[in-house]
C-alpha positions as a Python dict, from the first residue, in 0.01 Angstrom:
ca = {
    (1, 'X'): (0, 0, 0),
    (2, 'X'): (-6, -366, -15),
    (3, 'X'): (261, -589, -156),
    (4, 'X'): (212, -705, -564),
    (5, 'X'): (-85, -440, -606),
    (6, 'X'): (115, -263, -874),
    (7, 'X'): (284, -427, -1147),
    (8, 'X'): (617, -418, -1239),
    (9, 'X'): (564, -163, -1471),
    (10, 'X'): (414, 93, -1185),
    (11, 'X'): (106, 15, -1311),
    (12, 'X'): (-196, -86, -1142),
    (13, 'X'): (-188, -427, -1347),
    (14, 'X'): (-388, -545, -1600),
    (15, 'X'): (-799, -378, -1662),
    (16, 'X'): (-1059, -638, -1690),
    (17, 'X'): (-1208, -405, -1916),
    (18, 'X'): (-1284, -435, -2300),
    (19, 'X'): (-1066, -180, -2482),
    (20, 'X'): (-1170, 139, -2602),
    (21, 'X'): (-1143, 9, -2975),
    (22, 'X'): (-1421, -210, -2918),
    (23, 'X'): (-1672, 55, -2848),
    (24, 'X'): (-1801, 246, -2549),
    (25, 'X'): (-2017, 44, -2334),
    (26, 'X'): (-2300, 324, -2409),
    (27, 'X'): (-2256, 175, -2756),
    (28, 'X'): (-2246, -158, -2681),
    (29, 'X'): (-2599, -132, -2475),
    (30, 'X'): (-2737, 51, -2798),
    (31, 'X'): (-2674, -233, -3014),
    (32, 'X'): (-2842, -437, -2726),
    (33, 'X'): (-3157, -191, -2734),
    (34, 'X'): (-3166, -238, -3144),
    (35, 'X'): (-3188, -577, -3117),
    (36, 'X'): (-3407, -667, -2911),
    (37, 'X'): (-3675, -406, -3046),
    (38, 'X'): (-3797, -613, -3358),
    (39, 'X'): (-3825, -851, -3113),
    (40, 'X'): (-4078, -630, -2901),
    (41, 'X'): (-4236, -473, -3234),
    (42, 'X'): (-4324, -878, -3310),
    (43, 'X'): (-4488, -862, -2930),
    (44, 'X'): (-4655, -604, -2976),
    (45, 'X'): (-4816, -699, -3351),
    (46, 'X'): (-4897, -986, -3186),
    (47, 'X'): (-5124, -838, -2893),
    (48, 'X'): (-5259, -579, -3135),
    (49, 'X'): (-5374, -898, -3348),
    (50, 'X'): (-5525, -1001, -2991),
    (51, 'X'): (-5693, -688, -2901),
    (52, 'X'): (-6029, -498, -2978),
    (53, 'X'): (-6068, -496, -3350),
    (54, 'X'): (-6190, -156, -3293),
    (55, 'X'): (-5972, -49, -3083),
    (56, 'X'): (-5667, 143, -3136),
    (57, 'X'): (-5381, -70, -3283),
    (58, 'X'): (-5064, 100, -3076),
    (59, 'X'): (-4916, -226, -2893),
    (60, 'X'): (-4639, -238, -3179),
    (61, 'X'): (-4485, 150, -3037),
    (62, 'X'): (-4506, 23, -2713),
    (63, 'X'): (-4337, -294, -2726),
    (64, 'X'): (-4043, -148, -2984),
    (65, 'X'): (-4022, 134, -2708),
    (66, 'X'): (-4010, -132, -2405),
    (67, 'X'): (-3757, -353, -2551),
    (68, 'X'): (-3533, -120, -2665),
    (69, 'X'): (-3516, 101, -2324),
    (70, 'X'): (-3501, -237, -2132),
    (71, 'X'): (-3233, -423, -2357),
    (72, 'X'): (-3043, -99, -2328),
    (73, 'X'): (-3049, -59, -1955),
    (74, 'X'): (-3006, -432, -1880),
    (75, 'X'): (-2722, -457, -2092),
    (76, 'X'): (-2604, -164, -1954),
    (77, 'X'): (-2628, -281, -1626),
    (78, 'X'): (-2532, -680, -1651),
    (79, 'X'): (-2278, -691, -1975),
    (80, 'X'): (-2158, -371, -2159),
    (81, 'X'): (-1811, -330, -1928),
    (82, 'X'): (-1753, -697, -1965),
    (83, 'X'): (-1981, -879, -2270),
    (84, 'X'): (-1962, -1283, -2338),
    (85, 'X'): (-2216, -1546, -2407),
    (86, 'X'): (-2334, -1576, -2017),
    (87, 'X'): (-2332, -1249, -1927),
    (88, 'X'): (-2535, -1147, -2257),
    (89, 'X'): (-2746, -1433, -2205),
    (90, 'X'): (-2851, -1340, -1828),
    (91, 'X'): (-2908, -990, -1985),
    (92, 'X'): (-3080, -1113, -2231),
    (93, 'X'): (-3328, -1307, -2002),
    (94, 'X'): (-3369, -1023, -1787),
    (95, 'X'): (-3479, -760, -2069),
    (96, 'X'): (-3731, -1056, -2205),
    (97, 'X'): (-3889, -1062, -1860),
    (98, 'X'): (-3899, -702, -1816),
    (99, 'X'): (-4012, -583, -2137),
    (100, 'X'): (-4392, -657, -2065),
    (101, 'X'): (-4381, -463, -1765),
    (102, 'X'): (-4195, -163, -1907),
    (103, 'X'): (-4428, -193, -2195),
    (104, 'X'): (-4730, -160, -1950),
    (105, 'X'): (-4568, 104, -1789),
    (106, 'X'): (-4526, 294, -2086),
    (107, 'X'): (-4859, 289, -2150),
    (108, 'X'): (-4949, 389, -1827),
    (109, 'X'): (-4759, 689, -1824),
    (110, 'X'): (-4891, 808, -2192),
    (111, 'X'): (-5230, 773, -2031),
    (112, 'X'): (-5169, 979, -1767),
    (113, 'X'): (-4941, 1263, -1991),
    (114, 'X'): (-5249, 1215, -2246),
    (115, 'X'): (-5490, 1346, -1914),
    (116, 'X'): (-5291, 1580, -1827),
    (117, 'X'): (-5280, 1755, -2143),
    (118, 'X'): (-5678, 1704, -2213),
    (119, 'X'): (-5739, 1942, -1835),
    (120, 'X'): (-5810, 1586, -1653),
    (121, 'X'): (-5672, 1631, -1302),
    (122, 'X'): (-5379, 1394, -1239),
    (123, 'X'): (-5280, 1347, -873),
    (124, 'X'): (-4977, 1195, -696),
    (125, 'X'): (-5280, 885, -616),
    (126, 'X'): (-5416, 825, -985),
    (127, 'X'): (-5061, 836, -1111),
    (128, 'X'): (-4950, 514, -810),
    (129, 'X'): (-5274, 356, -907),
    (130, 'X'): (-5166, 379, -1260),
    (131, 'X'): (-4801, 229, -1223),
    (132, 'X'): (-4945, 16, -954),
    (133, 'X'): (-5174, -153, -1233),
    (134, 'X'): (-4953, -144, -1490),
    (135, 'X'): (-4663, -372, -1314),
    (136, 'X'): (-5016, -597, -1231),
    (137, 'X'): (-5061, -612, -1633),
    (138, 'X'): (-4687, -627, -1717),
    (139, 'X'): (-4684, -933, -1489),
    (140, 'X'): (-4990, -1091, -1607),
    (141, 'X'): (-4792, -1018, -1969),
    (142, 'X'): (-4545, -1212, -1871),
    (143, 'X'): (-4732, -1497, -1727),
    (144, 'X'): (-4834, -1536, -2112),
    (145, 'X'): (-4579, -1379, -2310),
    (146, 'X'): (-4262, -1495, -2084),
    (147, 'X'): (-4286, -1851, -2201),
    (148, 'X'): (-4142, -1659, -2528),
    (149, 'X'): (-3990, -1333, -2452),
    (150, 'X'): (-3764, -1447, -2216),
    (151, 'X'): (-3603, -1745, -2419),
    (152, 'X'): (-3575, -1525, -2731),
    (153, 'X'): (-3404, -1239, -2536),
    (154, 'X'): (-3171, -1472, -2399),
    (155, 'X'): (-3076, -1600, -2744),
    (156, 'X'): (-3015, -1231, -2819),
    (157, 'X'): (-2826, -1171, -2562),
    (158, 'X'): (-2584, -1475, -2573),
    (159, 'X'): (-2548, -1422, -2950),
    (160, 'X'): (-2467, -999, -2904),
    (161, 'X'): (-2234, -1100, -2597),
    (162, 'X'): (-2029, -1346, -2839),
    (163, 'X'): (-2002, -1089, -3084),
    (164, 'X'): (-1915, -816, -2892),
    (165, 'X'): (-1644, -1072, -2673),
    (166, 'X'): (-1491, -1138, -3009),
    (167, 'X'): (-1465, -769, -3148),
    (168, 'X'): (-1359, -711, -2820),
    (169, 'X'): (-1041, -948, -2829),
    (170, 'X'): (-950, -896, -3224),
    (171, 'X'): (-926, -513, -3116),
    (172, 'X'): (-744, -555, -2794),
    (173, 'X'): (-388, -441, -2805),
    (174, 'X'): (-90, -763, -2764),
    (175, 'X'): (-25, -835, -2424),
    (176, 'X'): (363, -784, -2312),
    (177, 'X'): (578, -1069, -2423),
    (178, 'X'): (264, -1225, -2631),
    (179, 'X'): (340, -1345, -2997),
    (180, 'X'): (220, -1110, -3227),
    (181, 'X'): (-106, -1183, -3383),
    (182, 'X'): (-224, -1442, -3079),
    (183, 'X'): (-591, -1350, -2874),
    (184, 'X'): (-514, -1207, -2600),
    (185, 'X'): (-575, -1426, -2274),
    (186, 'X'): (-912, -1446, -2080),
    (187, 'X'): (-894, -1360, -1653),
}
């Protein structure tokens, strides 16, 4: 073992993690996921509005569905061991310029269940074809819902991080030697 790796107290020094008080990261990525749906529902309105009159008005599912599962997995990737303003911002920016392709995704695949439970014969090609076009459309999404999605998920992000940083420090125990009622200190 190396010289310094253990603190004085036998201890492997000090976690750069958030403190169980302030909620599991789980948690944390579900608060993510809940809000940044509304933002996806809004989406989703929005290209229902744009759609066949005629047609069936289901956009709105979709896009809550796609925002939530991608807010929750990018947070839970990017910021939920370690939240704050950039972290929840790059998060933030990834889920808005993700969503449109998990959305079309989504939709793909409840095509393809929808087939399979009406007889139709799915193969291993129709169901590549079908996730091949639907990261085409989620792209082509993004070419014209991006310019929107992605700022706003940012925002999001950087304002959930902030929140979550702060909980984070108001709930962390006092440091050894630290003057009782003082933030703890940022590494």
């Amino acid at each position: 073992m190396k010289d310094g790796m253990y603190g004085a107290d036998g201890g492997a020094g000090r976690s750069r993690r958030l403190p169980a008080a302030a909620g599991s990261p789980v948690r944390r990525s579900l608060a993510m996921g809940a809000a940044c749906a509304p933002a996806g529902l809004v989406v989703g309105v929005f290209a229902d509005r744009l759609g066949a009159p005629d047609g069936p008005q289901v956009m709105w599912a979709y896009g809550l569905l796609a925002a939530f599962f991608t807010g929750f997995l990018a947070w839970r990737g990017l910021a939920a061991v370690r939240p704050g303003v950039l972290r929840g911002a790059v998060a933030g920016a990834v889920t808005g310029a993700l969503s449109p392709a998990m959305c079309s995704v989504l939709m793909s695949a409840m095509e393809r269940a929808q087939d399979a439970l009406a007889g139709l014969p799915v193969g291993p090609g129709a169901v590549f074809k079908g996730f091949f076009l639907a990261v085409l459309m989620g792209l082509i999404s993004l070419y014209y819902a991006g310019g929107v999605t992605v700022p706003v998920g940012a925002a999001i992000g950087a304002v959930l991080g902030a929140i979550q940083r702060r909980r984070a420090e108001r709930t962390a125990p006092p440091e050894q030697g630290a003057r009782p009622g003082a933030f703890p200190r940022r590494t």
